[in-house]
Wavefront OBJ file of the C-alpha trace (Angstrom):
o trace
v 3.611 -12.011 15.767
v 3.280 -8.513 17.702
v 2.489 -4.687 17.559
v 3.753 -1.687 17.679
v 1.620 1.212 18.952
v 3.189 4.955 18.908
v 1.492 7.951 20.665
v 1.770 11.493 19.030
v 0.592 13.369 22.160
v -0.510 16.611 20.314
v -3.571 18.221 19.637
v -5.108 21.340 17.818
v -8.007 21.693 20.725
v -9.505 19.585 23.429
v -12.289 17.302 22.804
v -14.517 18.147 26.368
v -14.975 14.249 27.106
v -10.976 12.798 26.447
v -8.860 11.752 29.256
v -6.035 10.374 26.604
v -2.652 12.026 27.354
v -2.172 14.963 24.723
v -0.942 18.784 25.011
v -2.392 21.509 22.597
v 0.835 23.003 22.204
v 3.488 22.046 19.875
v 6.026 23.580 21.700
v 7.974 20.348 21.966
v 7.189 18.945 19.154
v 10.452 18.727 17.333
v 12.287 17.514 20.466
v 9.116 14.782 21.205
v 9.905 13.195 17.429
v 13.991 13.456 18.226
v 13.021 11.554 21.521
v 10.381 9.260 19.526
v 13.240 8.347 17.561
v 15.702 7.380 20.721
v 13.145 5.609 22.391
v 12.531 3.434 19.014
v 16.717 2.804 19.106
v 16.994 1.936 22.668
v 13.532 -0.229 22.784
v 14.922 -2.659 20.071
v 17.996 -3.249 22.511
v 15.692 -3.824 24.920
v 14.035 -6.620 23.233
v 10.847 -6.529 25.008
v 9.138 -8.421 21.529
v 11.344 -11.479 21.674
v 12.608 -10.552 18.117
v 8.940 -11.608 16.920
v 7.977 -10.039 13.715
v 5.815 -6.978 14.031
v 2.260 -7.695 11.165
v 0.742 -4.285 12.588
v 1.652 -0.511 13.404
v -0.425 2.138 14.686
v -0.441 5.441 15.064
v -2.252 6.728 17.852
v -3.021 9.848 20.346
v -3.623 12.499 20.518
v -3.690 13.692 16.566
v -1.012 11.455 14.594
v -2.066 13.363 11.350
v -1.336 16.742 12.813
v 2.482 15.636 11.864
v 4.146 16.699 8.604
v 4.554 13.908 5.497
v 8.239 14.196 6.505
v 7.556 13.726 10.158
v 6.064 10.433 9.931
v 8.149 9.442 7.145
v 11.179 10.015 9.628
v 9.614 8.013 11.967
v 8.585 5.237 10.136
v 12.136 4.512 8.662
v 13.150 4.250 11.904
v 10.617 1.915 13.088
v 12.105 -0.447 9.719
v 15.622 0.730 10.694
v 15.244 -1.248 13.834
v 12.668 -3.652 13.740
v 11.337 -6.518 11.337
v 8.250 -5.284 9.821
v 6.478 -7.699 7.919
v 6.274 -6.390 4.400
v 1.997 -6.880 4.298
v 2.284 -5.228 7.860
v -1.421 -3.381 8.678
v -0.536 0.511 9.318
v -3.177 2.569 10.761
v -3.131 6.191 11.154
v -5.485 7.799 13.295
v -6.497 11.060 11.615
v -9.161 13.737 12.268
v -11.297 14.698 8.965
v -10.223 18.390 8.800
v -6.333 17.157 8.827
v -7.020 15.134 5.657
v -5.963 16.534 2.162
v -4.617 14.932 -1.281
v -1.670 16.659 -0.069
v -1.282 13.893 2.843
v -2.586 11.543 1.590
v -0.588 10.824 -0.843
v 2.035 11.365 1.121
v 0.516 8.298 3.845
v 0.192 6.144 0.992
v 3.901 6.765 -0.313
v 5.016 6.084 3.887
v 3.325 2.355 3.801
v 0.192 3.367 5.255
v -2.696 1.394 4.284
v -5.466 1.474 7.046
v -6.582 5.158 8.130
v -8.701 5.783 11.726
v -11.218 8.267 10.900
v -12.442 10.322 14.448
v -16.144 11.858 12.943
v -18.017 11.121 16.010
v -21.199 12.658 14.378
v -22.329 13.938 11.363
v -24.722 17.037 12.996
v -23.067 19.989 13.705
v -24.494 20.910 17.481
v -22.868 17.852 18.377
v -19.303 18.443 17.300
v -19.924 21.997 18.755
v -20.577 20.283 22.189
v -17.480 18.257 22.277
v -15.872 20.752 21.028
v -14.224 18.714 18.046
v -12.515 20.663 15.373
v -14.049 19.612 12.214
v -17.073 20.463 10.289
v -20.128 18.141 9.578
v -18.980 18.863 5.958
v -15.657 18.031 6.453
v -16.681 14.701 7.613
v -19.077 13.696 4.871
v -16.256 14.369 2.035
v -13.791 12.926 3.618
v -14.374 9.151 2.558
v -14.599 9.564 -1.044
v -11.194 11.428 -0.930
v -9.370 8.902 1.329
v -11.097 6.360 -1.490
v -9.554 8.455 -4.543
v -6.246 8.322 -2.657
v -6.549 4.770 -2.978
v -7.276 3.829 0.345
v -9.588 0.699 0.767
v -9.071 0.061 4.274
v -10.529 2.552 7.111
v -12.905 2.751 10.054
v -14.593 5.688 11.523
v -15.627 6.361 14.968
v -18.641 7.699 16.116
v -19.997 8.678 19.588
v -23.490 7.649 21.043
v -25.589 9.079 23.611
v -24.160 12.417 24.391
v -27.187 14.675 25.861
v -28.578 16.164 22.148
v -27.969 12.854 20.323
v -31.844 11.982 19.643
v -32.379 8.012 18.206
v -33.400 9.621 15.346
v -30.258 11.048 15.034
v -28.037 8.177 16.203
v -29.844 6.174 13.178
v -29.174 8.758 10.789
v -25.421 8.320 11.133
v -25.533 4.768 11.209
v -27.583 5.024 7.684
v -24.523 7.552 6.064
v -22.365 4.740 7.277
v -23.839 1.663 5.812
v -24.435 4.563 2.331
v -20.719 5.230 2.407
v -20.182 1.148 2.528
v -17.596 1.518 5.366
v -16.116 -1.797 6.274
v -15.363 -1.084 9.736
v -16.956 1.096 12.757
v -15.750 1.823 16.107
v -18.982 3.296 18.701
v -18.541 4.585 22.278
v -21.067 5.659 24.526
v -19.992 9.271 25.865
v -18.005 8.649 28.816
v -17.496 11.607 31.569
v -13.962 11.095 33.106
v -12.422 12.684 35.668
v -10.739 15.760 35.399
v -12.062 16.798 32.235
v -13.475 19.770 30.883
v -16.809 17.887 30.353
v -17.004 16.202 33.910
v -15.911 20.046 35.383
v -18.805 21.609 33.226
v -21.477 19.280 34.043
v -20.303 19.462 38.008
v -21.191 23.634 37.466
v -24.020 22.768 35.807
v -22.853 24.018 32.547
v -23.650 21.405 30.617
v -26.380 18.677 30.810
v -25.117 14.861 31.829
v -25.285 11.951 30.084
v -28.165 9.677 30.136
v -27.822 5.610 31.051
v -31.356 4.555 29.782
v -30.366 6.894 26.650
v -27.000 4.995 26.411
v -28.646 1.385 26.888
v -31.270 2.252 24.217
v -28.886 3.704 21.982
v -26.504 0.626 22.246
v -29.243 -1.675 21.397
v -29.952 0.121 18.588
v -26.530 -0.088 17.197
v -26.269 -3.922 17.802
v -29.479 -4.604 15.973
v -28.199 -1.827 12.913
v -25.245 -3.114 12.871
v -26.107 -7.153 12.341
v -29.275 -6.265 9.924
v -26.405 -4.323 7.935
v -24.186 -7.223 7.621
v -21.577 -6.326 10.379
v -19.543 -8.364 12.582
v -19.710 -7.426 16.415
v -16.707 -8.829 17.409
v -15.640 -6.378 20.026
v -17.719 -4.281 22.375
v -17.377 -1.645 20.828
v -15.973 -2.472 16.937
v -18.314 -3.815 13.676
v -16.408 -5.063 11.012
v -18.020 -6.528 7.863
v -16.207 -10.334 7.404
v -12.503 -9.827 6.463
v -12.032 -6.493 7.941
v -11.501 -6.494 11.514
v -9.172 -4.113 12.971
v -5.946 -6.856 13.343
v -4.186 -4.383 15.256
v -6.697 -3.676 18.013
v -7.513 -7.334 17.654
v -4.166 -8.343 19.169
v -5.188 -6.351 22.226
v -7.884 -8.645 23.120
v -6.741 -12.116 21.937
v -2.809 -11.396 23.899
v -0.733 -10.799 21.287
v 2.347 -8.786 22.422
v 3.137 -5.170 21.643
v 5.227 -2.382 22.304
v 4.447 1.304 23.109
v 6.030 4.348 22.158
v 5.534 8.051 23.038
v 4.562 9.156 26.161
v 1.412 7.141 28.354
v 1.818 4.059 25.780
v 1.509 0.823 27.279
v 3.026 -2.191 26.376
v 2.011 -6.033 27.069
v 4.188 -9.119 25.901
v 2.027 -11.754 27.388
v 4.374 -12.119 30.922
v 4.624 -8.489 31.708
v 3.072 -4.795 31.468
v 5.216 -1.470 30.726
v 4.031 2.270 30.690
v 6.162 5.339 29.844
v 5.688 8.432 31.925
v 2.823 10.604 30.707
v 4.430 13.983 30.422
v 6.068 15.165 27.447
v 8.738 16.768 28.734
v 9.754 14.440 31.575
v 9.679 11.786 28.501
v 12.035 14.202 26.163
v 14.515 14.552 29.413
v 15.160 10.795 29.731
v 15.302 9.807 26.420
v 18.309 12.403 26.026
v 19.831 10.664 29.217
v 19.623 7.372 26.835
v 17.063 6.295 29.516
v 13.481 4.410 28.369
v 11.139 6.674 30.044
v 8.847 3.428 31.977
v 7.550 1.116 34.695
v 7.103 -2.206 34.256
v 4.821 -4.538 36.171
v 5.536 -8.698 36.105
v 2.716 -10.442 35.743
v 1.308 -13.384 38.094
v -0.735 -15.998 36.954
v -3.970 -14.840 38.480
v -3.840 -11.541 36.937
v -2.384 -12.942 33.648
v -6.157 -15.232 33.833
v -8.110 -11.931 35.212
v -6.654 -10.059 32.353
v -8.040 -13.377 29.709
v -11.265 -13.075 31.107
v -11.526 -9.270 30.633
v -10.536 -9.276 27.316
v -11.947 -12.307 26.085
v -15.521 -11.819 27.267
v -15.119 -8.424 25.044
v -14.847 -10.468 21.881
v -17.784 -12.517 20.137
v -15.927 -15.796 20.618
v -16.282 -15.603 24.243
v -13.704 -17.099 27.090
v -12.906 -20.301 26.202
v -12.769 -22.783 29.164
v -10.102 -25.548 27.483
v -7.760 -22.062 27.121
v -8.605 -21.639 31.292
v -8.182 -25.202 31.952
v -4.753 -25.312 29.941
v -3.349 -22.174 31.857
v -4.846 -22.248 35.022
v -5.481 -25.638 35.731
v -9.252 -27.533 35.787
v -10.156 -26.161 39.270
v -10.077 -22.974 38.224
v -11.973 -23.783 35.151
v -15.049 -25.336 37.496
v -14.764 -21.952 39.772
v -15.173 -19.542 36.877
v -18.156 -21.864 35.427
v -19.803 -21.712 38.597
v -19.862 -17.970 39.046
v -20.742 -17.789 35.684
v -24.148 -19.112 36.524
v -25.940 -16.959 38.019
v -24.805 -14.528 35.056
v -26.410 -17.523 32.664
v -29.645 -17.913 34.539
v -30.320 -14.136 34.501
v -29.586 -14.114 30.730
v -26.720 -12.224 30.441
v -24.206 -14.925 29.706
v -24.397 -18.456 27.710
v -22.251 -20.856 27.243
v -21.356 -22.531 23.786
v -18.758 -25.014 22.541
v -17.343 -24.968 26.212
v -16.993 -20.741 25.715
v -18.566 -18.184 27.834
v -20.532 -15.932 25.418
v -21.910 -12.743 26.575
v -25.529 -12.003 25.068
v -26.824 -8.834 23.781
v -28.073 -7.987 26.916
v -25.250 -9.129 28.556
v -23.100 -6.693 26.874
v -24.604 -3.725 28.271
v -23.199 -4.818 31.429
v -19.469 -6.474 30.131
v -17.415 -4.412 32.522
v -19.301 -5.089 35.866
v -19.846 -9.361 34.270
v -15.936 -9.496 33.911
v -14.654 -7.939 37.709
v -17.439 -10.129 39.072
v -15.920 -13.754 37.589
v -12.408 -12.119 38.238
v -9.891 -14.846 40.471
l 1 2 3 4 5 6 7 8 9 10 11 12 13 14 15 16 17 18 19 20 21 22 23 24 25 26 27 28 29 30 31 32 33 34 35 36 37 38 39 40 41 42 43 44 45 46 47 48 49 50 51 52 53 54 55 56 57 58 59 60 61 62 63 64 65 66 67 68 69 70 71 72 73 74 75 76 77 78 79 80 81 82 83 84 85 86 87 88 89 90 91 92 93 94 95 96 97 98 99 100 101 102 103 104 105 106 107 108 109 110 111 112 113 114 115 116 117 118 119 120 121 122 123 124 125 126 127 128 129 130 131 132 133 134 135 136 137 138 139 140 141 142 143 144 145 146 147 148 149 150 151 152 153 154 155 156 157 158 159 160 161 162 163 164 165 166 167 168 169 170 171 172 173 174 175 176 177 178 179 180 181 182 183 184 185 186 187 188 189 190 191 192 193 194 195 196 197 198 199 200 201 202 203 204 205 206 207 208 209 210 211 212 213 214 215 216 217 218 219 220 221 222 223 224 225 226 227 228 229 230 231 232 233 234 235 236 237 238 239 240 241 242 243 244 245 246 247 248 249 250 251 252 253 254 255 256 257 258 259 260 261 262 263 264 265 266 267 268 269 270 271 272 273 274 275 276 277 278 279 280 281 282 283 284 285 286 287 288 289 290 291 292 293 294 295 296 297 298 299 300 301 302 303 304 305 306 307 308 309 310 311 312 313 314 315 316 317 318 319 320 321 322 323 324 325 326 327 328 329 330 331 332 333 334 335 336 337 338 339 340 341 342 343 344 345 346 347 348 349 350 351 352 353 354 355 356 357 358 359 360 361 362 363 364 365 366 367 368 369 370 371 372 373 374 375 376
């Protein structure tokens, strides 16, 4: 099975804190979705899926549901024009609250989407005003009953956890509206300050205060111990899904499953290799009315194809699993990882189970540093 992912790089404002590729003008927009459509033509001849059947799409960015019914429409039939899309396929849309109306919905549902990504981030108004997110407290409150009266059963929302005025009282409150709203699935990310953002430039002039990592740690916690009291699956760093509704799409990024990018800055992976298309909109347009696929690719050798497991599967509640090590990379390799794993089992932030390394709770707070440090 495999994946398609397709970036809508377009947004009505920029959130302080994102580093994704996205423009706030929809200058090119017409020509990006003529280009879109190329791209989808010339990547089936391309073949990089092994003719495997795709069981998800996903439509990512930037602000997929800033595009017309019609627009995604158009692209969709392409995507079934040239590909073979499993009829019980997963289709996510990634929409911001103040985009949604009956008016699109219906319109999603009629398209073959069945999953909709729900950016609220936070329920309290100062905090949207920081990040400088579009929507209204209000707007996000109504917004789950409506997708429900649309008739949509599957979403997740997203929500954002110690950003400077986030308070644990807070944080708690918009877990409780969560498990209120019975919402099957939730994606949480501490506030990250990248580079070259407006939120790393205003807290370097002092405009704005910086992020906390005791308040980040605490506020993690809190959500693991929420989260598993409420019934909720953590089976990714960052995702909760109550049994039966895990994300399959993102899942397929973390247990190898191939898939294929479109749009400018997507990434693709089919298990052997890596491929990224330029990230600029209008180099992207150019080459794609050349006929030309607008990426790099990068083969893949054996030690980062078992780097890349251990990142990944160290994310997930099943852990790494040392027979899947031992199959790939041989039983030396295997004995090497167990032994720097050690020292992460003494201290408590590892254990291992059913011949799987398992981070712990604690151990989580610390996944990124625990995976380079067992990295070949």
């Amino acid at each position: 099975m495999a994946g398609i992912y397709i970036h809508i790089p377009f947004c009505r404002q920029a959130c302080h804190y994102c580093n994704f590729h996205f423009s706030t003008s929809l200058h090119y927009k017409n020509d990006f979705i003529t280009a879109l459509l190329k791209e989808i033509e010339l990547q089936s001849t391309n073949n990089y899926l092994q003719n495997q059947p795709v069981e998800t799409l996903y439509f990512g960015g930037g602000t997929p549901s800033l595009l017309s019914n019609d627009e995604i429409k158009l692209i969709t039939e392409q995507l079934h024009r040239y590909f073979s899309i499993k009829q019980d396929a997963e289709f996510t849309l990634e929409a911001n609250p103040d985009d949604i109306t009956n008016e699109k919905l219906s319109g999603w549902k009629q398209t073959g989407i069945n999953r909709l990504s729900i950016g609220i981030q936070s329920l309290f108004v100062e905090d949207l005003q920081w990040m400088n997110r579009t929507h209204t407290a209000a707007h996000a409150k109504k917004v789950i009953a409506q997708a429900r009266d649309a008739g949509f059963e599957h979403f997740t929302v997203d929500l954002i956890y110690g950003t400077p005025g986030l308070t644990d009282d807070k944080w708690k409150q918009n877990l409780d509206w969560v498990v209120q709203q019975n919402i099957t699935h939730l994606s949480c990310y501490a506030l990250t300050v990248e580079e070259k953002t407006p939120l790393d430039k205003q807290i370097r002039q002092h405009k704005k205060e910086n992020t906390n990592a005791e308040q980040q740690s605490r506020q993690f916690i809190q959500l693991m111990d929420y989260a598993q009291q409420a019934g909720f699956e953590h089976y990714e760093i960052s995702n909760f899904a109550k049994p039966g509704h895990r994300s399959k799409h993102n899942s397929s990024y973390w247990h190898g499953i191939p898939y294929l990018g479109l749009g400018p800055s997507a990434h693709s992976f089919n298990g052997n290799s890596r491929q990224w298309n330029v990230s600029n909109n209008r180099q992207y347009i150019q080459l794609l009315q050349q006929n030309s696929i607008p990426f790099e690719k990068e083969e893949l050798t054996t030690t980062q194809k078992l780097n890349e497991y251990i990142m990944t599967s160290l994310r997930l509640m099943e852990g790494c699993d040392l027979d899947k090590v031992t199959k790939h990379a041989g039983a030396k390799q295997t004995e090497q990882l167990r032994k720097e794993a050690s020292a992460f089992i003494q201290n408590g932030w590892l254990k291992e189970e059913n011949n799987h390394l398992i981070l712990t709770q604690e151990g989580k707070l610390f996944a990124d540093r625990i995976a380079s440090d067992l990295f070949f």
